[in-house]
N, C-alpha and C positions, 0 to 999 in steps of 0.2 A: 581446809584449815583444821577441822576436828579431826579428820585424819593423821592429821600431822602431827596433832595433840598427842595421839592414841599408838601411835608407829611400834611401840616399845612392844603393846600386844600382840601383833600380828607381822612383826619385821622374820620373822621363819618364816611365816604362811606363804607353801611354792603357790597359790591361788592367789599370788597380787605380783603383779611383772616386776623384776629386778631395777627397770628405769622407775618405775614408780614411788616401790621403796626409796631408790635413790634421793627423789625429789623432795619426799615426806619428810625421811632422814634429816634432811639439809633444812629444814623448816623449823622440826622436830630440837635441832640443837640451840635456837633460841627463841622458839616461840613460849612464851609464858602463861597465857591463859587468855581464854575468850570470854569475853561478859557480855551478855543480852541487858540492858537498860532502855524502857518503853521503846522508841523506835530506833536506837542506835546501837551497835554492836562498838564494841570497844576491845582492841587487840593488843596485848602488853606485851613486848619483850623483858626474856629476862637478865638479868643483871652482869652474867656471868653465862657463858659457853658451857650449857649441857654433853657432857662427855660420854655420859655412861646412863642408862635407865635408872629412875627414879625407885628407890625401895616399894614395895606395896606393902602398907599394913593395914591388920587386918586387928581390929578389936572390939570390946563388947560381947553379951555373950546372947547378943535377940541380933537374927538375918532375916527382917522382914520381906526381904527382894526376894535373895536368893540363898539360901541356906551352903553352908560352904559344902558339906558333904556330897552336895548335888552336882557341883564341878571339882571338888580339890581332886578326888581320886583319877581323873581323867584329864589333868591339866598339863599341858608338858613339862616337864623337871626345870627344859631352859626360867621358865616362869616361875616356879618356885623357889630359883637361887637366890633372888633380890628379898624373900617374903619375910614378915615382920610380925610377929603376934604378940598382942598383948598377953596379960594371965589370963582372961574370960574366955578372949578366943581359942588360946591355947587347949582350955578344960575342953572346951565344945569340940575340937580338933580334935582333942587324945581320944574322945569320949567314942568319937565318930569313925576314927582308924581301928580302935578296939574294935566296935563292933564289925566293922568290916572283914579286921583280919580273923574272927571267930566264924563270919560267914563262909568266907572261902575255903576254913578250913573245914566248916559242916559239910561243903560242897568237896571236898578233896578226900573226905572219911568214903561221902554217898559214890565218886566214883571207885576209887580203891574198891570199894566191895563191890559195886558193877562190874571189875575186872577179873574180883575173883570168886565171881558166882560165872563169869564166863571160863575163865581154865578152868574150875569144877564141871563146867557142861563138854568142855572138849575132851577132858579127860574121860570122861563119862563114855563122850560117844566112840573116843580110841578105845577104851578098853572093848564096847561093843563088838567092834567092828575086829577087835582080838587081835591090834596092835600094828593092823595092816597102816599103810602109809598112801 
């Protein structure tokens, strides 16, 4: 049944069988929420036929769990269509794509001249070698 909660997450994932999906899916469009109360679970439908994935939003600007930058960069886009930010999260997000997209470009300057300290050494060794092939 928490699976079925959660189906929105992992309904791409090819690591869960197509009848599975299925099953969860079918669950998934009107199960409403599960509640732990001392020794009884309590299972609500909801009111109205789930049609489509629930938005995720995301706000605040403190990720005591999990810090978004630890998985946004690496989430798949499907997942990111439905996503919802407040203004706190938002800063924390811009703050955090900045930085990233400055790193990959430190790392896109350090190859560039990896590339071309290597044609300066090829070149180096054709002229040596006086152009032979």
């Amino acid at each position: 049944m928490v699976d079925a909660l959660h189906v929105d997450y992992f309904v791409n994932d090819p690591n869960v069988a197509a009848p599975v999906k299925a099953v969860l899916a079918n669950y998934n469009a009107t199960l409403g929420q599960i509640g732990f109360y001392d020794s009884m679970v309590v299972v609500s439908k909801l009111a109205a036929e789930k049609t489509k994935p629930y938005r995720r939003v995301l706000s605040g600007d403190q990720m005591p769990v999990q810090p978004v930058m630890n998985w946004l960069p690496e989430a798949p886009l499907t997942g990111l269509t439905t996503m919802v930010m407040g203004p706190l999260a938002g800063e924390r997000v811009n703050a955090g794509l900045l930085a990233l997209i400055e790193h990959h470009r430190e790392c896109e300057q350090r190859a560039l001249s990896a590339i071309a300290k290597c044609a300066d050494r090829f070149r180096a060794l054709d002229d040596e070698a006086g152009g032979r092939h």
